[in-house]
BAGU-45556 format. One record per atom (N, C-alpha, C, O): residue number from 1; atom name; x negated, y negated, z negated. Coordinates in Angstrom, 2 decimals. Example, Ala and Ser with C-alpha at 12.3 -4.5 7.8 and 13.67 -1.06 7.14 Angstrom:
<recs>
REC fipa lokol       u       v       w
REC    1     N  -13.19    5.69   -7.80
REC    1    CA  -12.30    4.50   -7.80
REC    1     C  -13.20    3.30   -7.80
REC    1     O  -14.24    3.32   -8.46
REC    2     N  -12.85    2.25   -7.08
REC    2    CA  -13.67    1.06   -7.14
REC    2     C  -12.90   -0.03   -7.87
REC    2     O  -13.41   -1.14   -8.04
</recs>
This chain:
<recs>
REC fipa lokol       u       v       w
REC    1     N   41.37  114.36  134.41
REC    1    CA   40.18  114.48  133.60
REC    1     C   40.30  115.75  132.75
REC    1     O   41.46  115.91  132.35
REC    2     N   39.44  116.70  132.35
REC    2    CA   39.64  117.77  132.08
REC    2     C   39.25  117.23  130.47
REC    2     O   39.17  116.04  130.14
REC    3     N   39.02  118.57  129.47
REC    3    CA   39.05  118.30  128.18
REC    3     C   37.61  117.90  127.96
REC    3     O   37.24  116.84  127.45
REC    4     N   36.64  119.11  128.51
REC    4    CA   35.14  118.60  127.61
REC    4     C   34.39  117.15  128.26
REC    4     O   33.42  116.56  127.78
REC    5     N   35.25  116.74  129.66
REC    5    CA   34.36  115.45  130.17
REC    5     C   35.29  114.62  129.05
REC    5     O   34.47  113.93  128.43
REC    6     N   36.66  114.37  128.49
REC    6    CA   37.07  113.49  128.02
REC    6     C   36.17  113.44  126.49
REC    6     O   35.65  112.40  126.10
REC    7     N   36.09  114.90  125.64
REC    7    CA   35.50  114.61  124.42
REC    7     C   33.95  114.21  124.67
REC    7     O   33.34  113.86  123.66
REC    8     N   33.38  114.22  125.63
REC    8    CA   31.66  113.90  126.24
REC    8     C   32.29  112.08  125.79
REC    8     O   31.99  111.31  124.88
REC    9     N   33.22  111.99  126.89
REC    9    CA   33.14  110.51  126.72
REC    9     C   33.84  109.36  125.64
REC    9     O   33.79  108.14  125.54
REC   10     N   34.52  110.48  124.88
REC   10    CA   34.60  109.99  123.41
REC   10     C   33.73  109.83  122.27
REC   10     O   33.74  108.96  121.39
REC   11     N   32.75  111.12  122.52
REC   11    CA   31.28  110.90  121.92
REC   11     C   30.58  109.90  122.07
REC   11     O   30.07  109.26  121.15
REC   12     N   30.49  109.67  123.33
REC   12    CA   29.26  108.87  123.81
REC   12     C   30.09  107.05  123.42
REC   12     O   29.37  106.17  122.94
REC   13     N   31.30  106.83  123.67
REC   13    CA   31.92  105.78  123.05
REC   13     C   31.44  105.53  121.25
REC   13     O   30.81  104.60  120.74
REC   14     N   32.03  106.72  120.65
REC   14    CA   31.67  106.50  119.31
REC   14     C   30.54  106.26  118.56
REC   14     O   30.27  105.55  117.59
REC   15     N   29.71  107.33  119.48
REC   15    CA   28.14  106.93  119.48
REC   15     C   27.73  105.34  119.15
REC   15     O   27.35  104.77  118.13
REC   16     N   28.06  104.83  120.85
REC   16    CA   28.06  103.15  120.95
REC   16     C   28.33  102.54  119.56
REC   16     O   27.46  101.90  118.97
REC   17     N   29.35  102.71  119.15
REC   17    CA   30.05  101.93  118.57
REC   17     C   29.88  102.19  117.09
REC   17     O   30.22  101.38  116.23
REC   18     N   29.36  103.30  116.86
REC   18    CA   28.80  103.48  115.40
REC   18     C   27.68  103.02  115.04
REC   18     O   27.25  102.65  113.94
REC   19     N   27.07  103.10  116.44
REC   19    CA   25.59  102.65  116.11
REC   19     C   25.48  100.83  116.07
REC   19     O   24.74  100.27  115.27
REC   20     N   26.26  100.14  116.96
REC   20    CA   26.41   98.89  116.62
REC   20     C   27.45   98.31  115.41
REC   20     O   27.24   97.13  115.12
REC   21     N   28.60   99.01  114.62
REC   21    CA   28.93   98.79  113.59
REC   21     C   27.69   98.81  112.39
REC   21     O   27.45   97.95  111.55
REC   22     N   27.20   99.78  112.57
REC   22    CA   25.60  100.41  111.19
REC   22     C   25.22   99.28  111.74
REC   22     O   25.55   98.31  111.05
REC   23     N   24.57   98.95  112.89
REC   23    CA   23.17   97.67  113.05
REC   23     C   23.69   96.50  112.44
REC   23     O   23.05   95.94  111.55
REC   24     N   24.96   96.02  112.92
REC   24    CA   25.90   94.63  112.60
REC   24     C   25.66   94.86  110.89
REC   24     O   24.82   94.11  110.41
REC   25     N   26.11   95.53  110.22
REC   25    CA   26.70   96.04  108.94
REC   25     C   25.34   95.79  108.24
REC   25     O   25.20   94.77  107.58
REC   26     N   24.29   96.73  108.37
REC   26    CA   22.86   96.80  107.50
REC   26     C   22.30   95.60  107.88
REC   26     O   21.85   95.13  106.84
REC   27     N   21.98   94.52  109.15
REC   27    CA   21.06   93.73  108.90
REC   27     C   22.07   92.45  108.52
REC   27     O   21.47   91.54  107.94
REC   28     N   23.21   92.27  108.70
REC   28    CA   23.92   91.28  107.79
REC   28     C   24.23   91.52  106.42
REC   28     O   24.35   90.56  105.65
REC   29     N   24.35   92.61  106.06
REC   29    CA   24.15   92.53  104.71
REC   29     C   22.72   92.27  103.59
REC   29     O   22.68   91.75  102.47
REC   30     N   21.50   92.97  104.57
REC   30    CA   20.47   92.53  104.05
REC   30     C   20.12   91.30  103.85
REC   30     O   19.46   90.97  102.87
REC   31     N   20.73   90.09  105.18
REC   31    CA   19.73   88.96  105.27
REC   31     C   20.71   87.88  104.59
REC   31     O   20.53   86.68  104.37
REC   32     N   21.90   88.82  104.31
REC   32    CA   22.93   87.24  103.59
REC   32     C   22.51   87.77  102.03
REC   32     O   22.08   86.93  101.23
REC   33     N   22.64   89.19  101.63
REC   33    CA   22.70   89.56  100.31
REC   33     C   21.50   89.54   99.88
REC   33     O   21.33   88.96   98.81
REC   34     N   20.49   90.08  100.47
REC   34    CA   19.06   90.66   99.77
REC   34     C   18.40   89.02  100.10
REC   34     O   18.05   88.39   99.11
REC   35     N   18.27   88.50  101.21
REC   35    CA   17.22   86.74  101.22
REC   35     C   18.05   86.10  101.54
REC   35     O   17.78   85.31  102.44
REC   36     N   19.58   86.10  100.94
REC   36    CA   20.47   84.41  101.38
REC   36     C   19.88   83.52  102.07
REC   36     O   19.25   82.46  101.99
REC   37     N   20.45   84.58  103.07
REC   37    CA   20.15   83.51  104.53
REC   37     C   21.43   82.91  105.13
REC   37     O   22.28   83.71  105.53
REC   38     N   21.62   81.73  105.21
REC   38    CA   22.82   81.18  105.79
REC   38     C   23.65   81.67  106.68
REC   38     O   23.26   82.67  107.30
REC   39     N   24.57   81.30  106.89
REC   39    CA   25.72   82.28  108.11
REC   39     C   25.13   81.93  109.20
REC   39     O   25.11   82.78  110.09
REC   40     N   24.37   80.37  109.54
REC   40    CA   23.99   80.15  110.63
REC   40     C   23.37   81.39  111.39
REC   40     O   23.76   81.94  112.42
REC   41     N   22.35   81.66  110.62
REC   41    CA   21.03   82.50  110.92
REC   41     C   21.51   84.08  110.66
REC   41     O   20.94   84.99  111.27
REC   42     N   22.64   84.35  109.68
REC   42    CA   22.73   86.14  109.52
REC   42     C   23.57   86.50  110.70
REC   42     O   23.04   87.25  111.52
REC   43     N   24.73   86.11  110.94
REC   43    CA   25.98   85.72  111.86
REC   43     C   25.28   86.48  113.18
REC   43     O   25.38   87.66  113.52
REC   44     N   24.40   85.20  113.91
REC   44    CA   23.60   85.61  115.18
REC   44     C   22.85   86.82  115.21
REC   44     O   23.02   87.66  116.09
REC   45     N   21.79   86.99  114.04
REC   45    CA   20.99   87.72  114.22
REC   45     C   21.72   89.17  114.20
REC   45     O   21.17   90.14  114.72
REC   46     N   23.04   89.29  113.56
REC   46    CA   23.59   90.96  112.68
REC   46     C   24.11   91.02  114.45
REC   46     O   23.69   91.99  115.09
REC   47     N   24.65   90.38  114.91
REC   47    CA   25.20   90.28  116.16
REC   47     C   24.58   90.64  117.83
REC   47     O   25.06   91.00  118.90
REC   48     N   22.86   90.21  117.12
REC   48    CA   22.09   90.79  118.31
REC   48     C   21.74   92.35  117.57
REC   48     O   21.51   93.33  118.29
REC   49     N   21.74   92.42  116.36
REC   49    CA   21.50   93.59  115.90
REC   49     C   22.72   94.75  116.56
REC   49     O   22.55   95.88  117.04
REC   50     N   23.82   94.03  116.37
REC   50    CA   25.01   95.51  117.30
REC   50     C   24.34   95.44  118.44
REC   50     O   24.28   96.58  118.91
REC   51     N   23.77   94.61  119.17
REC   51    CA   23.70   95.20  120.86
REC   51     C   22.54   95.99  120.83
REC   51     O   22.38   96.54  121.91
REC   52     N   21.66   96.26  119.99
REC   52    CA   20.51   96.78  119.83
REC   52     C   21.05   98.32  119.67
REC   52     O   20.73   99.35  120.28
REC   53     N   22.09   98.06  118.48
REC   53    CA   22.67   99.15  118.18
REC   53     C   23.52  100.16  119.10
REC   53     O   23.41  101.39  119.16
REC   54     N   24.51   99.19  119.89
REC   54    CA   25.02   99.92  121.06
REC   54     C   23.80  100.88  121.65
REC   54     O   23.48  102.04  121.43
REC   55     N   23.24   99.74  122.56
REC   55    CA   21.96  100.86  123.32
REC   55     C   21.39  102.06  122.56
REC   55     O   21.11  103.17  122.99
REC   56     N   21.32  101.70  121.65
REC   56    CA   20.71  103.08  120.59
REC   56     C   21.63  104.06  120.75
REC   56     O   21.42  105.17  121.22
REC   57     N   22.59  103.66  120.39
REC   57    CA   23.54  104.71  120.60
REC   57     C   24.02  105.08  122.14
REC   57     O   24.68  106.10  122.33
REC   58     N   23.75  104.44  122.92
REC   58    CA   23.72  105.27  124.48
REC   58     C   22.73  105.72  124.88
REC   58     O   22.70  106.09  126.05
REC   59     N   21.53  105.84  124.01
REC   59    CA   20.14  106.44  124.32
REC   59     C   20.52  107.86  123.47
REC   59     O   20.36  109.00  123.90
REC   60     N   20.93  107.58  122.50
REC   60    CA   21.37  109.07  121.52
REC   60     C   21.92  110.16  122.63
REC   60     O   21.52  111.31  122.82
REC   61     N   22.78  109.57  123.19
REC   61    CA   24.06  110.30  124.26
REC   61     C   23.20  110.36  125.33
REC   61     O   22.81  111.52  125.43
REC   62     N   22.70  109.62  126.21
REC   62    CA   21.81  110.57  127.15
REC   62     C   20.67  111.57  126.68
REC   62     O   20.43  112.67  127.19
REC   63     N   20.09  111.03  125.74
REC   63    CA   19.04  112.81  125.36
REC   63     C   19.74  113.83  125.24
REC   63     O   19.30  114.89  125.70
REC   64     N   21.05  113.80  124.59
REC   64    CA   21.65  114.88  124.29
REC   64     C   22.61  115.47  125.59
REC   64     O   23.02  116.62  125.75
REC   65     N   22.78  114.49  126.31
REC   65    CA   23.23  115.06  127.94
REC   65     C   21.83  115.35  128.44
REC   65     O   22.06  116.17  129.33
REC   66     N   20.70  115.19  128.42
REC   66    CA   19.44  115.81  128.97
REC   66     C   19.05  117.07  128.71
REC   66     O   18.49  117.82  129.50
REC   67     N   19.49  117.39  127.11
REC   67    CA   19.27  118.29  126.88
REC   67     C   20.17  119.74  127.36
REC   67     O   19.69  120.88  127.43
REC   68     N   21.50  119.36  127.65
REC   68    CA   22.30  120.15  127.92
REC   68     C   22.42  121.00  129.32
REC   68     O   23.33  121.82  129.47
</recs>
């Protein structure tokens, strides 16, 4: 594997994974801190919020491989 495909695919990892840490992070903190909402209900929802977040962040990384 050469250098710039490995840092492409370290980007595009961190990407993922920043963007579903932020989604997990902001809507569980809003819905337990800001409208105490039970773990039942923040737990699931912050949780579909990372996968939302992943994709976001692999949509980030292909425009920017489109653009290139």
């Amino acid at each position: 594997m050469d250098e710039s495909n490995f840092l492409r695919e370290r980007l595009h990892w961190t990407l993922r994974a920043g963007g579903a840490l932020t989604a997990f992070c902001v809507v569980g903190a809003v819905l337990s801190a800001l409208f105490g909402a039970p773990d039942l209900v923040s737990w699931p929802v912050a949780a579909g919020a990372a996968v939302v977040g992943w994709r976001v962040g692999n949509q980030l990384m292909q425009r920017y491989e489109g653009r290139r």
